[in-house]
N, C-alpha and C positions, 0 to 999 in steps of 0.2 A: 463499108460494113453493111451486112445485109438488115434490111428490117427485123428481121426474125428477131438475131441477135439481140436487138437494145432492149426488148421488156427482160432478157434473162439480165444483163446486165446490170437494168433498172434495181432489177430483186435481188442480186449479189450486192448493190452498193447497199443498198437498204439494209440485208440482211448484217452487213459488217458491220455496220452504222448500229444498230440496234446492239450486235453482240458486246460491240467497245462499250455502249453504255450499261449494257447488263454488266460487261465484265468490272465497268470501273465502279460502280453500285456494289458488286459484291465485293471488292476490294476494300472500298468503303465503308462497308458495314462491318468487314472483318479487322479494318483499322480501329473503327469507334469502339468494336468488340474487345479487342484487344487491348485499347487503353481503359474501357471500364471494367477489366482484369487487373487491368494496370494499376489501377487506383483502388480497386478493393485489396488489391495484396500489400502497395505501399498503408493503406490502413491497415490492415492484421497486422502489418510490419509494426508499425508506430502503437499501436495497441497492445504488442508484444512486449515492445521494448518500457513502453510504460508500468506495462505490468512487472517486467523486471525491475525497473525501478525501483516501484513501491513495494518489493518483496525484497528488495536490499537494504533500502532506507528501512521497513521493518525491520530486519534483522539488526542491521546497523543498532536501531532503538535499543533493541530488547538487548541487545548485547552492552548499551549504555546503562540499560535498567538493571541487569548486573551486575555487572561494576558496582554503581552506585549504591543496590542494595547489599552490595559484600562490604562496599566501603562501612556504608553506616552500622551494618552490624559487626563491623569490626571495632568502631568508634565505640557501639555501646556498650559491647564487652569490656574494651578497656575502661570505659567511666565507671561500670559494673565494677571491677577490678580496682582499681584504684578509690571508689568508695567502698569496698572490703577492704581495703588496706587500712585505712583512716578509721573505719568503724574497730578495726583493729587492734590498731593503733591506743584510741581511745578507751578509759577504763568504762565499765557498763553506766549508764545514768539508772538510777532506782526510779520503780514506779511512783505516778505521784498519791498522795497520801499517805507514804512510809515517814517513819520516822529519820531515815538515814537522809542526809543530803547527796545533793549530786557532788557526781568526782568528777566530772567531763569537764576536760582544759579545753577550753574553746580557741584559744590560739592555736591547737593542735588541729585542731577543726579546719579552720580557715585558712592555716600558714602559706600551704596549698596555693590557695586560688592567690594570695598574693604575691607569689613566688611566679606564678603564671603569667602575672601580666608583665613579667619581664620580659619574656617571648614573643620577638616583631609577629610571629605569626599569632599568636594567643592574642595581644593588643588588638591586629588587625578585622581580627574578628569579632571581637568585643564591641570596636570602634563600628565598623558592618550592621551589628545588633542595634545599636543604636540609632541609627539613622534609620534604620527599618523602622525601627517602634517610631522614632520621629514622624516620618515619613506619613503612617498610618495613621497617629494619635492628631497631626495636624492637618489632615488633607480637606478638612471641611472649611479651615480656615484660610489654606490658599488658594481656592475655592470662593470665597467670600471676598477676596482681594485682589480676586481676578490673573493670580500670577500665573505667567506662560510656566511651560515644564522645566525649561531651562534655571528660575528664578527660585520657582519651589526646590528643586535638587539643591541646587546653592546653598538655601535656607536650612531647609532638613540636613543639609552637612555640615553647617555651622552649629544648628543648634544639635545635634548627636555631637558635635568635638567639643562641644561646651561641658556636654553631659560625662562623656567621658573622661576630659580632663577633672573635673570636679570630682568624678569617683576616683580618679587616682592619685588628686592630692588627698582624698584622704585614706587613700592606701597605708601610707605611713603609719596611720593609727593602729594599723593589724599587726605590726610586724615590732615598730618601736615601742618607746616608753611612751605613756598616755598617763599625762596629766591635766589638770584643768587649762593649762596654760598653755601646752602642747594643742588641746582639743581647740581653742581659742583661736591659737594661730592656723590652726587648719581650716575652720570656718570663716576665718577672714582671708586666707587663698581661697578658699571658692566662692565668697564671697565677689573679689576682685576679676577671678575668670567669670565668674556671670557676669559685671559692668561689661567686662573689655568686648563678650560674643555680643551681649545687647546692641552694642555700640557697632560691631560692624553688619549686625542684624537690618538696624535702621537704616546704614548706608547703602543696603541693598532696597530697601524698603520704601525709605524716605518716612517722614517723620508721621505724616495723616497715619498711613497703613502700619507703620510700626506700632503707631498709639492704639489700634484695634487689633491687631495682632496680640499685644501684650495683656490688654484687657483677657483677650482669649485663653491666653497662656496661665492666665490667673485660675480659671475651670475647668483646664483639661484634665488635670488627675480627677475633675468630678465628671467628666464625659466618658474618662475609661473605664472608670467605678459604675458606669450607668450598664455596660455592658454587663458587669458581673451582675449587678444587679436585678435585669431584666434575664438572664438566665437563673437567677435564685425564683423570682415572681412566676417563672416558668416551670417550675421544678416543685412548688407550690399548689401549682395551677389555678393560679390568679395572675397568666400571661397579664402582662402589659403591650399593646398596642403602640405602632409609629407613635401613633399621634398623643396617647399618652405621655409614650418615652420623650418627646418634644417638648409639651407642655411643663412635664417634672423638670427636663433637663432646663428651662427658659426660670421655673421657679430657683432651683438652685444656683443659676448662673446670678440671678438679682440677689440671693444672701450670701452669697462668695466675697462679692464685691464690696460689701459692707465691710467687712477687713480684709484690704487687699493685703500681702505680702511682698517681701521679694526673693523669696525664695527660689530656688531652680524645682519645677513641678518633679513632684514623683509619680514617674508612670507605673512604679509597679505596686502599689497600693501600700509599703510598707510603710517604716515612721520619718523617715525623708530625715530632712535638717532637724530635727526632733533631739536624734541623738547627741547633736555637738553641741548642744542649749544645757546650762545650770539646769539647776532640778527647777528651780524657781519659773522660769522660761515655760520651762516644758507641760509646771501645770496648767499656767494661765493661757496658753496655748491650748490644751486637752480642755480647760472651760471655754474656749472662745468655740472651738472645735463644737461640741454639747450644745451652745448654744446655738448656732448655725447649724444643726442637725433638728434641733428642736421647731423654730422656725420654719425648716424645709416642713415640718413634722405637720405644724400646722396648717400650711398651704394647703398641703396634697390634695384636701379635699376641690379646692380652686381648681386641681388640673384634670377633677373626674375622676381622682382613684376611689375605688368604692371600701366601705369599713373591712374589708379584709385584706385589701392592695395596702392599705393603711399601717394595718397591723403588722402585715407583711414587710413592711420599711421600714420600721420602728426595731423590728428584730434582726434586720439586714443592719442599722445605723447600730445595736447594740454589738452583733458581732464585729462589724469593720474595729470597733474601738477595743474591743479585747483583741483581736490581731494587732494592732498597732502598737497596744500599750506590753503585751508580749515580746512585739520585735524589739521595743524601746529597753524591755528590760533584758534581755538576753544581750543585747550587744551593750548597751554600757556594763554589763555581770562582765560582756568581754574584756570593754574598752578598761574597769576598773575591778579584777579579780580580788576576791575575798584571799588576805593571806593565807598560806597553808599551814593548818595546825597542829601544831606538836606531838 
């Protein structure tokens, strides 16, 4: 091979040499190009499909939130309906301060909801309602007792099946004869269904945490009452504050306790076990009531309520007792109707 030859040769290798690395650089750059194509389209992809998701699961929703708003206003129509039936039904009640008496049969009134709770589905919900208010009226105290979620359920569904068996034995009163002795026997089964949930209350409980449990259960118709309460002081405008609501609610837990009960608390503010008590019962009850109201009366100043928060409870303690002493009379008017007069 001639001299000439080798520097052409030299510059041909070179020259190859150089172009395979250019070429494999460009190859390269159009590989890394291509997969961060790659990877921006599989994201629009996955961004897409998210998006469709959440535009399904919307619809999904809003299609559930139909339903359900067709449900309810279907349910409320027919309660709508069926309290025009009953209103119906019933002859007119005269205004009060007429001379006429009322004509309204009140077992006509009620027949109704006693007839209902014959219905697995009517009970089941009934029995649901209860455990909810449970659930809600006691959860500071499971709380206080430290019980896991598992423990508290338990409990809140003991004591809602307690609550509702006791409304059902005294079901019979709506429907049967109601006499003293009938009333009697019905307040001694509920009576016996509170011992028996107590009892398996504490076997969940065990005896320390049952014994402050129960203390608790002694105030809780006055912790729910506090609620109303503080929305009347609110509507006033002489709000009550946390720490007031606290301090009142710590004054009334100490004169509750002074006469304890055993009663099954009434959480919905009316006259509870009131009605299946002798008249005798009921008034010294309404004075024990009065005076535990009085008492609270006095503190208030103790917990910072100022003279118009004061005043404000005094009128709130007057009303609760005209509702009560009203529910008291409308349902024994039920439990013992005036003959019909000739």
């Amino acid at each position: 091979m001639s001299k000439a030859l080798i520097p052409v040769l030299a510059l041909a290798a070179i020259g190859g040499t150089v172009f395979s690395v250019l070429q494999w650089n460009a190859r390269a750059s159009a590989e890394a190009a291509a997969a961060e194509r790659d990877k921006r389209i599989a994201a629009m992809e996955l961004s897409l499909r998210d998006a469709l998701d959440a535009a399904n699961k919307a619809k999904r929703d809003h299609s559930a939130e139909l339903e359900n708003s067709a449900r309810l206003t279907k349910e409320r129509n027919e309660a709508q309906e069926k309290a025009k039936n009953v209103a119906t039904a019933a002859p007119a009640v005269e205004a009060p301060g007429t001379d006429a008496k009322p004509q309204v049969d009140l077992r006509n009134m009620v027949g109704n909801f006693a007839k209902g709770l014959d219905d697995p589905e009517q009970r089941k919900m009934m029995k649901t309602m209860q455990e909810r208010m449970v659930s809600g009226a006691y959860d500071k105290v499971f709380k206080q007792l430290g019980l896991n979620e598992a423990d508290s359920k338990l409990v809140s569904e003991l004591i809602g099946e307690r609550n509702f068996l006791a409304m059902d034995r005294g079901r019979k009163l709506l429907s049967g004869k109601a006499d003293e002795a009938t009333i009697a026997a019905v307040r001694k089964d509920i009576e016996t269904t509170k011992t028996e949930y107590d009892n398996k209350v504490k076997a969940v409980l065990g005896e320390q945490k049952y014994g402050e449990f129960s203390t608790y259960e002694q105030t809780v118709g006055d912790r729910r009452a506090m609620e109303s309460l503080a929305r009347d002081f609110e509507r006033k405008g002489v709000p009550l504050d946390d720490n007031l609501k606290e301090k009142l609610t710590t004054i009334m837990t100490e004169e509750r306790l002074k006469n304890p009960t055993n009663d099954i608390p009434d959480l919905g503010g009316g006259p509870g076990m009131q009605i299946l008590m002798p008249d005798a019962e009921v008034k010294a009850r309404q004075k024990q009531e009065e005076d535990y109201q009085q008492r609270v009366l006095a503190r208030a100043g103790q917990a910072g309520l100022s003279p118009d928060q004061v005043n404000a409870l005094q009128n709130s303690q007057k009303r609760q007792n005209e509702i009560r002493a009203f529910g008291n009379t409308m349902t024994r008017a039920f439990l013992f109707p005036a003959p019909a007069q000739k």
